[in-house]
C-alpha positions as CSV (number, residue, x, y, z in Angstrom):
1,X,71.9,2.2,23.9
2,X,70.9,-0.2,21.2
3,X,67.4,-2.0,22.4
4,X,66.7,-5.4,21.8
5,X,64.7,-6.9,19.1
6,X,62.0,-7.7,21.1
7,X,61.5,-4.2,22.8
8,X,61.8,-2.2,19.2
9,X,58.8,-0.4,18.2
10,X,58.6,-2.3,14.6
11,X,59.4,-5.4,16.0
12,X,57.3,-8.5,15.1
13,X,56.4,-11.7,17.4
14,X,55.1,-13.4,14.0
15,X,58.2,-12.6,11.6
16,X,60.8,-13.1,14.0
17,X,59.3,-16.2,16.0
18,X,56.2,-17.6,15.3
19,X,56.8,-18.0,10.9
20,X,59.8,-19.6,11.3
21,X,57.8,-22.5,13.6
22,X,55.5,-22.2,11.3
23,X,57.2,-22.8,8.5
24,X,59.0,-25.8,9.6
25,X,55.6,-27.7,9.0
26,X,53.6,-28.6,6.4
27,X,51.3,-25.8,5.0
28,X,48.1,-27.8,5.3
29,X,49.4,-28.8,9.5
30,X,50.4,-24.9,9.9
31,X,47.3,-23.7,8.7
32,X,45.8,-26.0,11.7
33,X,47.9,-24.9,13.8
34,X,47.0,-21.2,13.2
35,X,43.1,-22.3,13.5
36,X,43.4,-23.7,16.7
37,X,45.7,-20.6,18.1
38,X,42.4,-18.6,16.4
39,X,40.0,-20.6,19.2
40,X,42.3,-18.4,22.2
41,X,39.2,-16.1,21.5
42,X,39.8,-14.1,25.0
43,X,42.7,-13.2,23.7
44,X,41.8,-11.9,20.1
45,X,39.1,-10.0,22.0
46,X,41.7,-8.1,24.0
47,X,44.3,-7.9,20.9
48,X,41.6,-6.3,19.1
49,X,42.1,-3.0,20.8
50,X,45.7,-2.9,19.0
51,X,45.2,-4.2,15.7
52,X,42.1,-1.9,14.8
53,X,42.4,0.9,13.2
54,X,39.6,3.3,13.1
55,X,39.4,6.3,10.9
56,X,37.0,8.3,9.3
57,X,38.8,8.0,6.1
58,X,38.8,4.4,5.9
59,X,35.0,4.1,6.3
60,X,32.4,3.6,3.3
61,X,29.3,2.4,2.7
62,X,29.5,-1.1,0.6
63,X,26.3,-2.4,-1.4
64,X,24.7,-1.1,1.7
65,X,26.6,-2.7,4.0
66,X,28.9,-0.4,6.5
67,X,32.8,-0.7,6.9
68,X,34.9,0.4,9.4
69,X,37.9,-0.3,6.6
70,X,37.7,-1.6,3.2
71,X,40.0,-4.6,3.6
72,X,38.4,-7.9,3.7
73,X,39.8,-11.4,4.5
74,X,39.2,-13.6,1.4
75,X,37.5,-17.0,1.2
76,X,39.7,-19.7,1.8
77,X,41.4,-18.9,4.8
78,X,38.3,-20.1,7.2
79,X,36.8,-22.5,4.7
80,X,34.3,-24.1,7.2
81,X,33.6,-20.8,9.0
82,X,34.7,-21.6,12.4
83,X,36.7,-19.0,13.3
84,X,35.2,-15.8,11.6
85,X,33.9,-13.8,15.1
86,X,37.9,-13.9,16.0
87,X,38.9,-13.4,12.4
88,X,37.4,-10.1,12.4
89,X,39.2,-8.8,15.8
90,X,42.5,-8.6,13.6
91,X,40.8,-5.4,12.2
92,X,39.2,-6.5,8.9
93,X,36.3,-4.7,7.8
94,X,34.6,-7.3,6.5
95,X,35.4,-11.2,6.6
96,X,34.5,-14.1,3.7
97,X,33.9,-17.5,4.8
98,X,34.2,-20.2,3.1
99,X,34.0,-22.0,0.0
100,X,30.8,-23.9,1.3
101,X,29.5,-26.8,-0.6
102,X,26.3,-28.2,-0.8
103,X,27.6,-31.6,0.4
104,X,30.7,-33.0,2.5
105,X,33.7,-32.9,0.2
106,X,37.3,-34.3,1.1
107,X,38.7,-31.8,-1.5
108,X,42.0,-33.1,-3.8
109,X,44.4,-35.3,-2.6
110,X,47.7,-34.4,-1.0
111,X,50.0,-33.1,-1.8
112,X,47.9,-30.3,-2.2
113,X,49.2,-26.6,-0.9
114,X,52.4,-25.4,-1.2
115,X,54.7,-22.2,-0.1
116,X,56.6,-19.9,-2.6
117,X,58.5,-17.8,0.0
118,X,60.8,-16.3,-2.2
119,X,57.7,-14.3,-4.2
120,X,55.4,-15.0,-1.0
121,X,52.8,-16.9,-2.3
122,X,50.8,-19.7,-2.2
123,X,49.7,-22.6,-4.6
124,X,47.2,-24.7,-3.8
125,X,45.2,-27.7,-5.3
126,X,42.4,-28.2,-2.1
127,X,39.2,-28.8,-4.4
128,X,36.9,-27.1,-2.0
129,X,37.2,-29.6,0.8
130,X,34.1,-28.8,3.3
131,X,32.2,-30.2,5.8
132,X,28.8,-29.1,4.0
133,X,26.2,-26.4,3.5
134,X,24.2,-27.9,6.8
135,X,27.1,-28.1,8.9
136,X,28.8,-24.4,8.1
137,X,25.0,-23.2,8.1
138,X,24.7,-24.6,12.5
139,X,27.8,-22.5,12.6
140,X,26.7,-19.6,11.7
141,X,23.2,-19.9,13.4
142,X,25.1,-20.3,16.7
143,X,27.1,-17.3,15.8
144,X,24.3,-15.1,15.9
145,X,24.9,-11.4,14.9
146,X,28.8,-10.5,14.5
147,X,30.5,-7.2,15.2
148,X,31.5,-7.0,11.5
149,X,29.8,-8.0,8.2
150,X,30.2,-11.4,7.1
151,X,30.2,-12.8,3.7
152,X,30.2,-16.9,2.7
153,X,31.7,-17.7,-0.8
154,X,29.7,-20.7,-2.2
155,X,30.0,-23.1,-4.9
156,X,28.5,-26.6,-6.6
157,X,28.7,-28.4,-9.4
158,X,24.8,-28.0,-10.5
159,X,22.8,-25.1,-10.5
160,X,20.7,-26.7,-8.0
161,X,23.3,-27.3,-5.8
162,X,24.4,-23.4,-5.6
163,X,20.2,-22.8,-5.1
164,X,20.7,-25.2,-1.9
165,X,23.5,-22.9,-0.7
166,X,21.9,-19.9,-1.1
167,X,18.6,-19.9,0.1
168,X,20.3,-21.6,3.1
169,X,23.2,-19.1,3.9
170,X,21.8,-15.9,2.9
171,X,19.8,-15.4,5.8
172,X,22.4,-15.6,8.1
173,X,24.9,-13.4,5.9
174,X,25.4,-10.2,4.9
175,X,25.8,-11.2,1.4
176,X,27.2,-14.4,-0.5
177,X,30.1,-14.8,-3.6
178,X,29.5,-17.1,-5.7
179,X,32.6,-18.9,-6.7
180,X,32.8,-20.2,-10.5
181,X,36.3,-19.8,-11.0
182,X,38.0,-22.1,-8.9
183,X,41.2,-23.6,-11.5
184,X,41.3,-26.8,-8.9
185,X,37.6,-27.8,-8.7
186,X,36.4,-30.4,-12.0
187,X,33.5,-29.0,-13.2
188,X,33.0,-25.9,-11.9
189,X,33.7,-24.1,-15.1
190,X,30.8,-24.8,-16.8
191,X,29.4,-21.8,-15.0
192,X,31.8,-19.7,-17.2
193,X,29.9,-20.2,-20.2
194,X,27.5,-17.4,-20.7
195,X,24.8,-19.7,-21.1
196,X,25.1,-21.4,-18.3
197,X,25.9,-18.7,-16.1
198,X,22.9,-16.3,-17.2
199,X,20.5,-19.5,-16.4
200,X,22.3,-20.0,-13.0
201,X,22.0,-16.4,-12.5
202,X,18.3,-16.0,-13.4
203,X,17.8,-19.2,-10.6
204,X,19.6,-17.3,-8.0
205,X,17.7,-14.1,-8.5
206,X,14.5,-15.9,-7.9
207,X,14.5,-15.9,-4.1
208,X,17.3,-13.2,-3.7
209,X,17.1,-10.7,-1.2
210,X,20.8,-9.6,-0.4
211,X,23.7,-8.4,-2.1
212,X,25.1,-11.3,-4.5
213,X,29.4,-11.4,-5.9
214,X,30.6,-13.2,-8.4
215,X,34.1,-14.6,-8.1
216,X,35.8,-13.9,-11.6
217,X,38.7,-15.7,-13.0
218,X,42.1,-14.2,-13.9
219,X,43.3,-14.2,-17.6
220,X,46.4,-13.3,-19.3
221,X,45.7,-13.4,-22.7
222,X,42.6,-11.5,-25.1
223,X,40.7,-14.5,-25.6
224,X,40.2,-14.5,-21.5
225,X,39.7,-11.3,-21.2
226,X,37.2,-11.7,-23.7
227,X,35.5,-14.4,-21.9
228,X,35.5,-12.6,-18.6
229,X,34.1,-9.6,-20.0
230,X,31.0,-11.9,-21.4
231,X,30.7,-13.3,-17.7
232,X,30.5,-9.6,-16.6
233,X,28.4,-7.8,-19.0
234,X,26.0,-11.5,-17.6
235,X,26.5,-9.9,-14.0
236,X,25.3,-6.4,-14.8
237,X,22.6,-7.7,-16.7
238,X,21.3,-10.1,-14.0
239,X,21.7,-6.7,-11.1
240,X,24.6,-8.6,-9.2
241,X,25.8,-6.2,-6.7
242,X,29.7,-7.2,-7.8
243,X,32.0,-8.9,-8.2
244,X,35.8,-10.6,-6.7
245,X,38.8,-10.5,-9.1
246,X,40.6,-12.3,-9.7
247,X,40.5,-15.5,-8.6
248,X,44.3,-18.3,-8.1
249,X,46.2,-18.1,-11.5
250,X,46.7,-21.7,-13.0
251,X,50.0,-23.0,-12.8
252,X,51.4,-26.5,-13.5
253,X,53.4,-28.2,-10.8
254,X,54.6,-31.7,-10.2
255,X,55.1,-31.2,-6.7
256,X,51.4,-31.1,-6.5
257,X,49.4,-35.0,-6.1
258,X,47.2,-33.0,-9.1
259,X,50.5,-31.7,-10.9
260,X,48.4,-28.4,-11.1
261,X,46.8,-25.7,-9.0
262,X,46.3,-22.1,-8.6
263,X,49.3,-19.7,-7.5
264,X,48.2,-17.3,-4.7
265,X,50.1,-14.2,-3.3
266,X,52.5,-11.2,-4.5
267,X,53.5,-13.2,-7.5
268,X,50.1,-12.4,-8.9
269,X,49.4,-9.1,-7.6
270,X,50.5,-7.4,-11.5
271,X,47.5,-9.6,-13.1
272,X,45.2,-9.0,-10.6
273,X,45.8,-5.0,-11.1
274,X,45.3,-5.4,-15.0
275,X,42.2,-7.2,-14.7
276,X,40.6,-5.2,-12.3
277,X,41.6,-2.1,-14.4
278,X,40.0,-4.0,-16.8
279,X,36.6,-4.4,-15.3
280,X,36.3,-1.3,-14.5
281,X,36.8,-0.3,-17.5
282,X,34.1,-2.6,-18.8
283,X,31.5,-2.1,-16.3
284,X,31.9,1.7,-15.1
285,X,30.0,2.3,-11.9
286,X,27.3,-0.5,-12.6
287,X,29.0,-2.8,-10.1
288,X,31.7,-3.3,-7.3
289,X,34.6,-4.6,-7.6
290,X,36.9,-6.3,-4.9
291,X,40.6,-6.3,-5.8
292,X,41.8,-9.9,-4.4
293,X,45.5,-11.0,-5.5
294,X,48.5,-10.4,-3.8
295,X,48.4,-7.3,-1.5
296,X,50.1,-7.0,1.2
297,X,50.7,-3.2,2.0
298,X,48.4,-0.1,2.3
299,X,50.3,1.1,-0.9
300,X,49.3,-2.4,-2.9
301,X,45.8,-1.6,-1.3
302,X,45.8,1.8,-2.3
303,X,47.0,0.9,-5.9
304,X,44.1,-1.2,-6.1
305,X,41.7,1.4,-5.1
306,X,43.1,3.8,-7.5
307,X,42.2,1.0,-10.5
308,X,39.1,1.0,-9.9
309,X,38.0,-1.6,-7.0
310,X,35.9,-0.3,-3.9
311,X,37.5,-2.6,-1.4
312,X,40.5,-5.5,-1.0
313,X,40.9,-8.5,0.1
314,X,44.1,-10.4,2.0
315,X,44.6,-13.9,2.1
316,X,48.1,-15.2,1.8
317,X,49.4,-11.6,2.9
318,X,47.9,-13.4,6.5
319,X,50.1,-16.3,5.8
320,X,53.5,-14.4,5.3
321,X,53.2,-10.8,7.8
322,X,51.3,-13.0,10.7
323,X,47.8,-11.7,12.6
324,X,49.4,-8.0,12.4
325,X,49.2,-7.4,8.3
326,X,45.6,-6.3,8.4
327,X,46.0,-2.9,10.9
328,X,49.4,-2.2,8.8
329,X,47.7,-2.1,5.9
330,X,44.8,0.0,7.3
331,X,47.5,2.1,8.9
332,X,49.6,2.7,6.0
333,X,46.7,3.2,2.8
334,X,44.8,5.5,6.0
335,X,47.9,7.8,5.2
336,X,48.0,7.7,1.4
337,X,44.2,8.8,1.2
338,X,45.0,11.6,3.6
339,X,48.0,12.2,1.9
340,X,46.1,12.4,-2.0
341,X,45.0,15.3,-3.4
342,X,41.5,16.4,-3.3
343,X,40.5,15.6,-7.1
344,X,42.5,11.9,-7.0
345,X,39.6,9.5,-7.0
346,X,39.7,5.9,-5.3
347,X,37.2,3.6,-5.8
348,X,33.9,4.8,-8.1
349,X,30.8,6.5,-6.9
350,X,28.1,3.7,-7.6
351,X,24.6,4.4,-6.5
352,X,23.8,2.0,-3.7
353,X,21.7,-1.1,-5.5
354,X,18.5,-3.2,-4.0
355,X,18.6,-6.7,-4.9
């Protein structure tokens, strides 16, 4: 007897169901659709006994900061950090809020996010629209303490600005990124001028007293990788704890009210690979790394791993696989480290940093 869909053991609600819906909307509409389905918190609480995974061999310790699993949700998803205490009960390890501004910002006009589904991915144009520093910083005050660690990306177009943002958000955080490589925000890549960035560094480190990141750029040619290197040889020098690589690859498209943006998903997940091989390369075990770009499956995570990044983090793999992605991932790269010989070595040994 052939069971239905609906009662097979691999079967998924989300693919079969609840994309489809999805995907008959705009991205921008869908994306508040899924936010408002994320405010059901009762019911993530009680999903949460499924869609963890907890094993031994999936924990670490993370710039002094303990995981259950080393796969993160990336900044963008919950850009005004509403949702993050139901975000972590799909089984993250860790969550990133975010992009937080110093001031309200509309972000780019629309059209301004668009699907791929053929290569699932994403490209977007949004120009960090955000309610504000004050208003994501109530948020999290009436959060409190969450059951999993919680990081804020933040950004500004001044070094003052990025200040504001962190002596604001850092004590209610585990640790903040600092995003300077955004391809859709004007201005923001002054920051990737080693000048600029040391100074802005230097001003950060005055008041810092947890673990800082650095959101790096991707690059597909020597000249960028040369310039990325510069921005990470700044990192080590100013004792960051890591950094995030990469960040959207520019693309053109006149589909987009910008005609440009930054291309998100599996179509990237080749560049992001190189680079972060590349870092590590560069930096041995001075910093972290966290492999962001296009993984989707414990083997992409455990790819990542193996080039050098201590965790991974999911974005539009959320987008495509549906609420379930995180404890299949967990599941499957649980499997492959169990599975790896003794002497294969993920992610490097990096003595555990103060700020």
């Amino acid at each position: 007897m052939t069971l239905p869909k609906f009662l097979r053991p691999r079967f998924s609600w989300y693919l079969w169901l609840v994309r489809p819906l999805l995907f008959r909307l705009s991205p921008e509409r869908a994306q508040r659709l899924a936010e408002s389905a994320l405010r059901i918190r009762p019911v993530w609480r009680t999903l949460s006994l499924r869609l963890r995974v907890s094993d031994p061999v999936l924990r670490r310790t993370f710039a002094g900061i303990h995981l259950e699993n080393p796969i993160g949700l990336a900044a963008g998803f919950d850009k005004q950090c509403q949702h993050l205490d139901t975000l972590g009960h799909l089984g993250f390890g860790y969550v990133v809020g975010g992009t937080v501004t110093p001031e309200p910002r509309p972000g780019n006009p629309r059209p301004r996010l668009l699907r791929e589904t053929s290569s699932q991915s994403l490209i977007n144009s949004m120009g960090f629209p955000s309610d504000g520093l004050e208003v994501v910083a109530d948020q999290m005050r009436r959060f409190g303490h969450l059951a999993m660690p919680v990081l804020v990306s933040i950004a500004a177009l001044d070094p003052e600005g990025f200040e504001r943002c962190h002596q604001t958000l850092e004590p209610l955080v585990d640790a903040l990124e600092m995003n300077i490589s955004s391809p859709n925000t004007q201005g923001i890549r002054r920051f990737q001028v080693p000048d600029e960035f040391r100074a802005l560094l230097q001003r950060m480190n005055v008041h810092r007293r947890k673990p800082l990141f650095v959101k790096l750029p991707p690059y597909t040619d020597e000249q960028g990788r040369e310039q990325v290197a510069a921005l990470l040889n700044e990192c080590i020098a100013a004792g960051v704890t890591g950094v995030t690589a990469i960040n959207t690859l520019p693309v053109e498209d006149s589909r987009l009210a910008m005609g440009r943006g930054g291309l998100s998903g599996r179509a990237i997940f080749p560049d992001m690979l190189r680079v972060v091989r590349d870092l590590r390369q560069e930096a041995g075990d001075k910093l972290f790394i966290n492999a962001c770009g296009g993984i989707s499956t414990g083997e992409e995570a455990w790819q990542a791993l193996q080039a050098g990044a201590d965790t991974v983090q999911i974005y539009t793999a959320l987008v495509y696989n549906g609420p379930s992605v995180v404890h299949t991932i967990a599941t499957e790269l649980a499997q492959l480290m169990k599975a790896a010989p003794a002497d294969v070595r993920y992610g490097p040994q990096i003595a555990e940093q103060q700020p």
